[in-house]
C-alpha positions in Angstrom: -23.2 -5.4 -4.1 -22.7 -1.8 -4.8 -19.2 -0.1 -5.0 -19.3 1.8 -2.8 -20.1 -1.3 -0.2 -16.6 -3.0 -0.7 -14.8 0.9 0.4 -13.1 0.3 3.5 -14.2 3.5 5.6 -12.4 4.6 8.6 -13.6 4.4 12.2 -15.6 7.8 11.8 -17.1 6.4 8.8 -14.7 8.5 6.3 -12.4 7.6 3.6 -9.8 9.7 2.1 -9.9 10.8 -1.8 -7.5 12.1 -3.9 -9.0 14.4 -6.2 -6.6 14.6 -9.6 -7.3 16.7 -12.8 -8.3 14.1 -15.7 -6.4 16.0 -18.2 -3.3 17.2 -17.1 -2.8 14.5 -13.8 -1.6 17.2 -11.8 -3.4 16.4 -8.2 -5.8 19.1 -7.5 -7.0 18.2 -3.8 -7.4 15.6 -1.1 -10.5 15.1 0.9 -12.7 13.1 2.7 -16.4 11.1 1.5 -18.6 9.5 3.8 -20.6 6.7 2.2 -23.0 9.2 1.3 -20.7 11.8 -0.5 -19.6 8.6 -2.2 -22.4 6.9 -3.4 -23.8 10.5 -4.7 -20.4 11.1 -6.6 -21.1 7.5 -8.5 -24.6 8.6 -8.8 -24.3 12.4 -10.0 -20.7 12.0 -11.5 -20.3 15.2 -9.6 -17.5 15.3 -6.9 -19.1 15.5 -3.5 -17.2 15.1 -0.4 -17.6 15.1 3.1 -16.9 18.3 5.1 -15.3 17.2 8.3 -15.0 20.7 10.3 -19.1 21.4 8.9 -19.9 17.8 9.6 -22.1 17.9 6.5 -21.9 16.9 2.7 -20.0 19.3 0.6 -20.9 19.5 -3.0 -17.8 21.0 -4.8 -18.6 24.3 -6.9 -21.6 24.8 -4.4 -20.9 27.7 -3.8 -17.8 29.1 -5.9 -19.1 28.0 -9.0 -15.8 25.8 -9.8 -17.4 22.1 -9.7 -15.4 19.0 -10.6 -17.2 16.3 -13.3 -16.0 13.0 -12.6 -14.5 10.8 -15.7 -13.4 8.2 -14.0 -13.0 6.9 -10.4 -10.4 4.0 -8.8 -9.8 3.0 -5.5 -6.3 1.7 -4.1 -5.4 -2.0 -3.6 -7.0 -1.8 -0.4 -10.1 -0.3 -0.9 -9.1 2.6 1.6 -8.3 5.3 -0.5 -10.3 7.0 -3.4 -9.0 8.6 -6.7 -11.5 10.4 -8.5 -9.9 11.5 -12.1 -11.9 14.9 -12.9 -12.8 18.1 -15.3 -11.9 20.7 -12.9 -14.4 23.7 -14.2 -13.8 27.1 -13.5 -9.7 26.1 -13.2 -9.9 26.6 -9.3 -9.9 23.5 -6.9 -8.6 25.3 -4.0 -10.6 27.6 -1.8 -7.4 30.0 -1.7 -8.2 30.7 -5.3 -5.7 28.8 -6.9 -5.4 26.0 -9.5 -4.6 23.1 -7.0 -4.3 22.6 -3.1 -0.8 21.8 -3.1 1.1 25.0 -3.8 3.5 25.0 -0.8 7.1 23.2 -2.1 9.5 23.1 0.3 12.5 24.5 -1.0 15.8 24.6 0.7 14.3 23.6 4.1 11.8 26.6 4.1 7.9 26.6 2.4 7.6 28.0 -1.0 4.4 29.1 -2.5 4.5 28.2 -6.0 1.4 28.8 -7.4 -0.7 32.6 -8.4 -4.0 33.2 -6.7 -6.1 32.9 -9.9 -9.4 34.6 -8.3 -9.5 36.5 -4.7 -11.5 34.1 -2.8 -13.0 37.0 -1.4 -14.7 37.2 -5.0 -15.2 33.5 -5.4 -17.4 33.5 -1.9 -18.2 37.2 -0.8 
């Protein structure tokens, strides 16, 4: 049996991943993988995911350059959830330009943005 066969995948076939830098453990991202996305991610040791507004694979770094190397992979006691531990090249893992996805703290009841812009996307993807 191959790993990816014991993932438990949602009705439409996805599974959520939680994408975290390998180094630092600061989370960089969450997503979605199909079987697909998955078992190329294992194969290439390349993050992959599933784009669910395209409705096609999305290799990471495709097209901004900033892919993500996978050191190591878990799942969560349920099989249901992905963790892929990974060298974040480029230092970008958010299409907004900056470091990480999660960059809006809510402070005293009202969103925060907490982290720079590190590239203009507008640079990153034309």
């Amino acid at each position: 049996m191959k790993p990816q066969d014991t993932i438990q995948f949602d009705e439409k076939g996805l599974v959520p991943v939680i994408t975290q830098d390998y180094s630092s453990n600061e989370i960089l991202m969450m997503a979605w993988m199909n079987k697909e996305a998955l078992e190329l991610s294992i194969k290439t040791k390349k993050a992959v995911y599933f784009s669910r507004s395209r409705k096609k694979l999305w290799f990471k770094g495709e097209e901004s350059g900033n892919y993500q190397d996978i050191i190591e992979i878990f799942t969560d006691c349920d099989q249901d959830v992905v963790l892929l531990k990974v060298n974040q090249k480029g230092g970008i893992a958010c299409h907004t330009g900056r470091a990480k996805c999660f960059f809006n703290k809510l402070d005293d009841n009202k969103w925060k943005i907490i982290s720079n812009v590190i590239k203009d996307p507008k640079d990153i993807y034309g």
